[in-house]
C-alpha positions in Angstrom: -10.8 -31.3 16.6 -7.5 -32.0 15.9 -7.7 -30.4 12.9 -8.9 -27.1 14.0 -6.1 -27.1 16.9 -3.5 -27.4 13.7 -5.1 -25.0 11.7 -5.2 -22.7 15.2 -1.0 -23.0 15.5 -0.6 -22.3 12.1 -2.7 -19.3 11.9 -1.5 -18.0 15.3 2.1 -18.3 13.7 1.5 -16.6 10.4 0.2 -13.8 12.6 3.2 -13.6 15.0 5.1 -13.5 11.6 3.3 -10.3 10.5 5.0 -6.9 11.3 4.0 -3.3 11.4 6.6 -1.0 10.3 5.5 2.9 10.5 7.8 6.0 8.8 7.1 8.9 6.7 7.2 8.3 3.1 10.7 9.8 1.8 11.3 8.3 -1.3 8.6 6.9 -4.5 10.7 5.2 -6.5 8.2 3.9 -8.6 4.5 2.4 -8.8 5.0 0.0 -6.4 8.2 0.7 -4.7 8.7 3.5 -1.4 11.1 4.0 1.0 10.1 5.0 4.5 12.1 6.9 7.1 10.8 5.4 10.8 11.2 7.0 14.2 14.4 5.6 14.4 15.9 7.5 11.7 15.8 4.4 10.0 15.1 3.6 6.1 13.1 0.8 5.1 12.3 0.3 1.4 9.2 -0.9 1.0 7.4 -3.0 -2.4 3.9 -3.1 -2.0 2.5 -6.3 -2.2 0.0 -8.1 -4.5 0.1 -5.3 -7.1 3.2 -5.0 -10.1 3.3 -1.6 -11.1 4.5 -0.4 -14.9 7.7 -0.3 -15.3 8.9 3.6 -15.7 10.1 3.5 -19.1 6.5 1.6 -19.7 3.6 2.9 -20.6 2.0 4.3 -17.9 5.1 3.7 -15.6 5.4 7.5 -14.8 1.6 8.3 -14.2 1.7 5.2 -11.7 4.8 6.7 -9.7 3.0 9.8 -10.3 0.3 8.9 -8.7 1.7 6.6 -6.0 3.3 9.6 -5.1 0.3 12.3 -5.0 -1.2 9.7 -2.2 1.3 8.8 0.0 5.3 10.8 -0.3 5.6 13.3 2.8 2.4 11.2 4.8 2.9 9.4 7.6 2.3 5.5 7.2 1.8 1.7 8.0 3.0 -0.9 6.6 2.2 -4.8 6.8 4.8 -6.7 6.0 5.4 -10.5 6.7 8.8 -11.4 3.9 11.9 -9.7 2.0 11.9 -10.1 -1.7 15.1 -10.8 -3.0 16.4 -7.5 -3.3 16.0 -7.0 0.5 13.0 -5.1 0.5 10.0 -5.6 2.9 7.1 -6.9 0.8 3.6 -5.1 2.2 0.4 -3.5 1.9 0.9 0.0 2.4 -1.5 1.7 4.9 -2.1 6.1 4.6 -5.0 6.9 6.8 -6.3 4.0 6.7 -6.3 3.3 2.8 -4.9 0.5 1.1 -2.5 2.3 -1.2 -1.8 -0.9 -3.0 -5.5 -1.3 -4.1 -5.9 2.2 -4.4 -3.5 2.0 -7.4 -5.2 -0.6 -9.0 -8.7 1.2 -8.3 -6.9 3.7 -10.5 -5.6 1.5 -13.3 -2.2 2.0 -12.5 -0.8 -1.4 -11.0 -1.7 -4.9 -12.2 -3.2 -7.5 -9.3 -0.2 -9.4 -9.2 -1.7 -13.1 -9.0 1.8 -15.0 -9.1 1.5 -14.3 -5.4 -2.0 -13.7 -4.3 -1.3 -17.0 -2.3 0.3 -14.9 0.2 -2.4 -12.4 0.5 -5.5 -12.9 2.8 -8.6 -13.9 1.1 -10.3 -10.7 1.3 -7.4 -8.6 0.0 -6.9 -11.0 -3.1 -10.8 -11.0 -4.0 -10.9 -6.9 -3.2 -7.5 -6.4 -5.6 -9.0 -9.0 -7.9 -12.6 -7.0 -8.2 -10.7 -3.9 -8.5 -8.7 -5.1 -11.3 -11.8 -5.9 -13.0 -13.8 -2.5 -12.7 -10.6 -0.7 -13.9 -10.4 -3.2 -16.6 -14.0 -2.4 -17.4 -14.2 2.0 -17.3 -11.1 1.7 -18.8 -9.3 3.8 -16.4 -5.2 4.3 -16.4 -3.3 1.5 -18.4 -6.4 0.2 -19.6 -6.9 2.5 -21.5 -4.5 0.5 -24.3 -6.0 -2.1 -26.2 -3.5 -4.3 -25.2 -1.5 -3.4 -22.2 1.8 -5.1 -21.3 1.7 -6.4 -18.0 5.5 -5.5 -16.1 6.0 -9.1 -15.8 6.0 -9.9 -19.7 7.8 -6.2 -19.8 10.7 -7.1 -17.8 11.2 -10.7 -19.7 11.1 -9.3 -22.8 14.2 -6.7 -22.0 16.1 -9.5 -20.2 16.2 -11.7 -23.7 
């Protein structure tokens, strides 16, 4: 019992940790980075979590920002976000009508699963981004469509030696 009452606190605070920010998509700066403009008049620049997202000058880096882009710039969206990354940005799955436009770009092949932090996401997010990763792998679609992609993590090492 007093295991589940621990377990109860702890989840109860991860979820008061949690908060929704809502704003129109202004900005796309790349596959997995937006800024949003909320009601406030207030920017907020937003990197959606669990997925990494060619670089631009990588291949497939434009058609991700592209596509990022098609789905949510202009819309009206919701964003759940429980940390800052280190450059001050909120980290969060971006929501457009109800669509997960983090898995969305994964679904496409246009964003790795980012599994150095799939601790932080909930279990059905990291198996859904996990499976997705998968059936992109599989048809081939976006970036896996080179024999031997470069995921952005190895990219951005590589240009820092």
């Amino acid at each position: 019992m007093k295991k589940f009452i621990v377990f109860a606190c702890l989840a109860w605070c991860f979820v008061c940790q949690a908060l929704i920010l809502q704003g129109r998509v202004v900005k796309v700066a790349d596959g997995d980075t937006i800024t949003i403009l909320d009601v406030d008049m207030v920017q907020h620049k937003i990197r959606l979590s669990g997925i990494d997202a060619p670089e631009k000058n990588q291949a497939f880096g434009w058609r991700s920002k592209h596509q990022l882009g098609l789905m949510v710039f202009g819309q009206w969206v919701s964003v759940e976000t429980q940390k800052k990354d280190k450059y001050g940005r909120q980290v969060g799955k971006v929501l457009v009508q109800g669509v997960d436009a983090n898995l969305a770009q994964i679904k496409n092949g246009l964003a790795w699963h980012y599994t150095a932090y799939a601790k932080e996401q909930s279990t059905q997010d990291r198996t859904e981004y996990s499976d997705a990763q998968t059936h992109a792998r599989a048809l081939q679609l976006g970036l896996w469509q080179d024999p031997q992609p470069v995921p952005p993590w190895d990219y951005r090492r590589s240009k820092k030696k």
